[in-house]
C-alpha positions in Angstrom: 105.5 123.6 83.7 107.2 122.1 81.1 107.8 118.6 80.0 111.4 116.6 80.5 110.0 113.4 79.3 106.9 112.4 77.3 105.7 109.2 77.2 103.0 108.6 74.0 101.3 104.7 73.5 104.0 103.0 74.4 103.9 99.4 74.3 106.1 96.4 75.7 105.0 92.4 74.8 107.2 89.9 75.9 106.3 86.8 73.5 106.8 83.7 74.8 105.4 80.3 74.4 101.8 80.7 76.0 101.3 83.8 73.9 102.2 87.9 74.2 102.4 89.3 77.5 101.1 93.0 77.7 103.5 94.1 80.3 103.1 97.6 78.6 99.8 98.9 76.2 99.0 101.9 75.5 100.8 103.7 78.2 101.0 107.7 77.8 102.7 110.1 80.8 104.3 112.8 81.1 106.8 114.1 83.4 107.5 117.9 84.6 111.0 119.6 85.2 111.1 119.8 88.6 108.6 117.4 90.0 107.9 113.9 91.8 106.0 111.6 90.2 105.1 109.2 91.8 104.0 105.2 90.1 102.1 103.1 92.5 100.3 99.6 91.7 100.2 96.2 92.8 103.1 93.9 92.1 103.1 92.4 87.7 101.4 96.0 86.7 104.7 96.8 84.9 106.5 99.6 87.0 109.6 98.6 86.6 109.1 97.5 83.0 108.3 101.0 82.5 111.3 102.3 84.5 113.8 99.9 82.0 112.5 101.4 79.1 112.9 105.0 79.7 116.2 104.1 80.8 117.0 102.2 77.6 117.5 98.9 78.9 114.9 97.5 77.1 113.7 98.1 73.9 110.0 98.9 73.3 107.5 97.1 71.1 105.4 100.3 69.9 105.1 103.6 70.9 107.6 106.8 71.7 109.2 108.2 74.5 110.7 111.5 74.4 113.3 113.4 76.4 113.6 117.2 76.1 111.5 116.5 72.6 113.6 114.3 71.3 112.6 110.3 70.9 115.3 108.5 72.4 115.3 105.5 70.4 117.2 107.7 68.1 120.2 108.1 70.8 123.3 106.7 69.1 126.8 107.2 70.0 127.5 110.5 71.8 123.8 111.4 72.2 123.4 107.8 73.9 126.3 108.4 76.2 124.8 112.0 76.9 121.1 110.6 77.6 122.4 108.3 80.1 124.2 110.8 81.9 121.0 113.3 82.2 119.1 109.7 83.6 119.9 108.0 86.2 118.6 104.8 88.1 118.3 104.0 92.0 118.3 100.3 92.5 115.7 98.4 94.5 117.9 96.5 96.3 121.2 98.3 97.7 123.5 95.5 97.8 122.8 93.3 94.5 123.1 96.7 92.6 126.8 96.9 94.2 129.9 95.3 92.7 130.9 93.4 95.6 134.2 93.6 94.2 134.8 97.1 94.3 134.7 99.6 97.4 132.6 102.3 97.9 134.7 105.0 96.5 135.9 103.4 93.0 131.8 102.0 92.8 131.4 106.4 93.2 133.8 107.4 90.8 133.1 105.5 88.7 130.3 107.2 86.7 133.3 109.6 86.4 135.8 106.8 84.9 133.3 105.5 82.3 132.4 108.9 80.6 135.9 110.2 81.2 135.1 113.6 82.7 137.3 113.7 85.2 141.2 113.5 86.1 142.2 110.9 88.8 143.0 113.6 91.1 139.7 115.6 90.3 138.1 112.1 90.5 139.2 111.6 94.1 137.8 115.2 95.3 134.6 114.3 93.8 133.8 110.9 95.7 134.7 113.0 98.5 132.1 115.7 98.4 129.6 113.1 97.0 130.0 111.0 100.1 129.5 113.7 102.1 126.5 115.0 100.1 125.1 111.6 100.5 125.9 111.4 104.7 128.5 109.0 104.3 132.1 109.5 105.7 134.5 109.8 103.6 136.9 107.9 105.4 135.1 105.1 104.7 136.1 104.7 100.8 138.2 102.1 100.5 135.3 99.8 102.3 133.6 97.1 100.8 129.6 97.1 100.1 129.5 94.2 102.5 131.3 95.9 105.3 127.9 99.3 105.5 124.6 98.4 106.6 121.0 98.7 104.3 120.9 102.4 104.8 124.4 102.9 104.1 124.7 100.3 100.7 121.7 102.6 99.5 122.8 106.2 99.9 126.1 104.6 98.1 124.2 103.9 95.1 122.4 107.3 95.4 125.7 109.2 95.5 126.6 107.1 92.0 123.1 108.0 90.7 123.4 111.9 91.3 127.6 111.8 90.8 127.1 113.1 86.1 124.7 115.8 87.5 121.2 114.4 85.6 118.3 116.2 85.3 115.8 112.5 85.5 116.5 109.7 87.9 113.9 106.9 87.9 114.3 105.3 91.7 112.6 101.8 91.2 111.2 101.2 94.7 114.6 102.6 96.5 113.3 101.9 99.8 111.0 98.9 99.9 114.3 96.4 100.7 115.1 98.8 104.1 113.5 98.7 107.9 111.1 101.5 108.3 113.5 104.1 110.4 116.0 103.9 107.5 113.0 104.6 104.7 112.7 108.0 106.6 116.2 109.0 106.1 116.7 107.9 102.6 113.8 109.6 101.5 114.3 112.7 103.2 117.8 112.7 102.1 116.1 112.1 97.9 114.0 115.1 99.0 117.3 117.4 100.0 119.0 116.0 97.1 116.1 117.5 94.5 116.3 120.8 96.1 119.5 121.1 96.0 120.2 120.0 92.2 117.1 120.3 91.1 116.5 117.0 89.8 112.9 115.2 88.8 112.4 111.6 90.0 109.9 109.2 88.9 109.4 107.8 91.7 108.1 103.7 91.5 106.6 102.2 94.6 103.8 99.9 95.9 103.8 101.7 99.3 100.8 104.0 99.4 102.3 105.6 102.9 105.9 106.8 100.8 104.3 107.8 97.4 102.4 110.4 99.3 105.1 111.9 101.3 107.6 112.3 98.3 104.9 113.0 95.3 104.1 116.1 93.8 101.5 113.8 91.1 100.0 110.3 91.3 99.8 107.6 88.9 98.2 104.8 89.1 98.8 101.6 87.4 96.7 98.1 86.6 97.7 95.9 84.0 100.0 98.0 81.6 98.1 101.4 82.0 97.4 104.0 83.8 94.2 104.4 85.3 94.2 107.2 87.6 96.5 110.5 87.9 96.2 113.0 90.0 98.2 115.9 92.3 98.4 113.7 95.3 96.3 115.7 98.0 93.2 115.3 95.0 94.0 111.5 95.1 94.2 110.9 98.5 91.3 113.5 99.1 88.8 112.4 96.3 89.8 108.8 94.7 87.4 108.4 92.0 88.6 105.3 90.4 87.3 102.4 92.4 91.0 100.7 92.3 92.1 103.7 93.7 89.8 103.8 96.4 90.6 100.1 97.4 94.3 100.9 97.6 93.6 103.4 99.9 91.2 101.7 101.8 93.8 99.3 102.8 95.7 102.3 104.7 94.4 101.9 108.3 93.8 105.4 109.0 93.7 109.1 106.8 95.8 111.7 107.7 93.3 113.4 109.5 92.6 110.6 111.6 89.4 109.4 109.9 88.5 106.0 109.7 87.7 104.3 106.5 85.3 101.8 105.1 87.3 99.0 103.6 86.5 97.8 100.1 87.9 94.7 99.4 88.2 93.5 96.3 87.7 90.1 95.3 90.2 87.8 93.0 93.4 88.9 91.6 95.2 91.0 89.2 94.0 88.9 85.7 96.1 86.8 83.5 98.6 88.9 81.1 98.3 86.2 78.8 94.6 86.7 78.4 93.5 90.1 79.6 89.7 90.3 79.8 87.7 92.2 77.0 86.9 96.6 77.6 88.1 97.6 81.2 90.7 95.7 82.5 89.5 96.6 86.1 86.0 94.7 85.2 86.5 91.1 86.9 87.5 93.0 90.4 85.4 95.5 90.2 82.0 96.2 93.1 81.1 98.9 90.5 80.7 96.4 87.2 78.3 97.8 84.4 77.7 96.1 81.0 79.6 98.5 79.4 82.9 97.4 81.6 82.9 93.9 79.4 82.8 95.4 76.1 84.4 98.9 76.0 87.6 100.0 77.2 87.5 103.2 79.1 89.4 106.4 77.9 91.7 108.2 80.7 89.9 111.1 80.7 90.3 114.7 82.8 87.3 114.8 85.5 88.2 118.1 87.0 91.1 120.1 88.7 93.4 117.8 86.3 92.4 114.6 87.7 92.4 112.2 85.1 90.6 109.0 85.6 89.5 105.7 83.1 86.1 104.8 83.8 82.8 104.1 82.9 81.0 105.7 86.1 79.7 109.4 85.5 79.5 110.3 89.0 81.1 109.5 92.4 77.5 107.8 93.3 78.4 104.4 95.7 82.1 105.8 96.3 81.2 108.2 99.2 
C-alpha cells in the first residue's frame, strides 16, 4: 500500500517564558491511500498539534512532512492552493467552526467560491447534492448554523470538508462535542463517505470505543511521540506497551465479553516544560527498569508490524 503522506522527525516547540514546550519531538508516521488511521492519547499529547501542521496552519520547528513525496513546506502559490484542496479538516466542535453569519448553503459552497471552480449556477447544484450526500435536506439551505441541531451543524461541516474532492482529511476529534446516538451516525456516515470517494482520514480521538470501530491502524501517542502502532485488532488483541494496556484497561469490558484486570497508573502525564530523562513513560510506569531513566527507547517492529518503544523484551507481567 502506498504512502499519501509521510511524516519524518518532525518537531514543534512552543517557547515561551518558562522554557520550550515539546508539543511535537521526534514524531515519524506514515499514512496509506486508502486507510483509517487512527491517533489516540490522553488530552496535552499533541494530537491536534499534529493535525495543524499537516494541515499547514502551523509551522513546524524541525523535521519534514511529505504529501505524495513532495515536502509541503515548499507549497507556494498554486501548489499551496492545490494542497489544501487534496486536505481537508473536520472540526471538533460543529458550531464554533461555523460562521454564524452565513447559512448552511453559502458555508457549503463556499470551498467552491474561494478556489473559483465553479459557476454560481453550477455552485448551487453542488450544495445540493452535497447536502444530500451528507443526509441533510436541501431545503434547508438558507438556514442558519444556529437554527440545526449537534448532529446536523457537524454533517454541515463534513459536506464543506469533502465539497474540492481531497484525497486526506484529518477529522480532529469530530465526534467527542455530540451525544452518543449522534456519534453512531456521523461516524457511519465518515465510513460511507470513504467508500464512496475513496478518501483516507487521520482520524484523532481520545475515545478508545470510536478509534476501534473506524481504524484500519493505531497509534498511540504520550508526550510528542508515538509509542505504540498497530492494525487495530493486534492492539486491542495483544497491547504490548504498558500505556497501551492501561488505556485499554480502562474499557469496562472486551469485545468478546472478557473482563479485564485494571492497571491503574499512578500520577499524571509529566511536565512539557521538563520532560523526564530516556523513556518518557518512566514516572507512570508499574514496569520501571534502570534503563527507563537513562535511555530513550527506539519504536521498534515486534512482530506482524506492531511497532512498540520499550525497554521490556517480552510480554512477561502484561498477561
Amino acid at each position: 500500500m502506498s504512502d499519501l503522506l509521510k511524516v519524518e522527525g518532525l518537531k514543534k516547540y512552543f517557547y515561551l517564558r518558562q522554557g520550550a514546550v515539546k508539543a511535537i519531538n521526534e514524531f515519524h508516521l506514515k499514512i496509506h491511500r486508502g486507510e483509517t488511521l487512527g491517533l489516540v492519547g490522553e488530552s496535552g499529547c499533541g494530537k491536534s498539534t499534529l493535525g495543524r501542521l499537516i494541515m499547514r496552519l502551523d509551522k513546524p520547528t524541525a523535521g519534514s512532512i511529505r504529501y505524495e513525496g513532495e515536502d509541503i513546506q515548499g507549497f507556494h502559490g498554486k501548489s499551496l492552493r492545490n494542497y489544501r484542496r487534496q486536505v481537508q479538516l473536520i472540526f471538533q466542535d460543529p458550531y464554533a467552526s461555523l460562521n454564524p453569519r452565513q447559512t448552511a448553503g453559502s458555508i457549503i459552497g463556499e470551498p467552491f467560491l474561494i478556489h473559483k471552480v465553479t459557476s454560481l449556477r453550477k455552485r448551487k447544484e453542488e450544495v445540493v447534492r452535497l447536502m444530500e450526500l451528507v443526509g441533510l435536506n436541501p431545503e434547508q439551505m438558507k438556514r442558519y448554523p444556529h437554527e440545526f441541531s449537534g448532529g446536523q451543524r457537524q454533517r454541515i461541516g463534513i459536506a464543506r470538508a469533502v465539497a474540492l474532492k481531497p484525497k486526506l482529511i484529518v477529522a480532529d476529534e469530530p465526534v467527542s462535542s455530540l451525544d452518543v446516538s449522534i456519534q453512531a451516525q456521523i461516524l457511519n456516515l465518515l465510513r460511507d463517505l470513504q467508500r464512496e470517494l475513496g478518501l483516507t482520514y487521520l482520524f484523532i480521538t481520545h475515545d478508545l470505543s470510536v478509534v476501534r470501530y473506524m481504524s484500519d491502524r493505531i497509534a498511540v501517542m504520550y508526550l510528542g511521540k508515538i509509542i505504540d502502532l498497530a492494525e487495530g485488532g493486534e492492539l486491542y488483541g495483544r497491547p504490548l506497551h504498558p500505556y497501551t494496556r492501561a488505556l485499554l484497561s480502562a474499557v469496562p469490558m472486551l469485545a468478546s465479553g472478557r473482563k479485564k484486570e485494571r492497571l491503574i497508573l499512578s500520577g499524571d502525564m509529566p511536565n512539557p516544560f521538563h520532560p523526564p530523562p530516556g523513556c518518557a513513560f518512566h514516572p507512570r510506569c508499574p514496569f520501571r527498569m534502570d534503563i527507563c531513566d537513562k535511555a530513550e527507547p527506539i519504536l521498534e517492529d515486534k512482530g506482524g508490524g506492531h511497532f512498540v518503544a520499550c525497554h521490556l523484551k517480552n510480554e512477561e507481567g502484561w498477561t
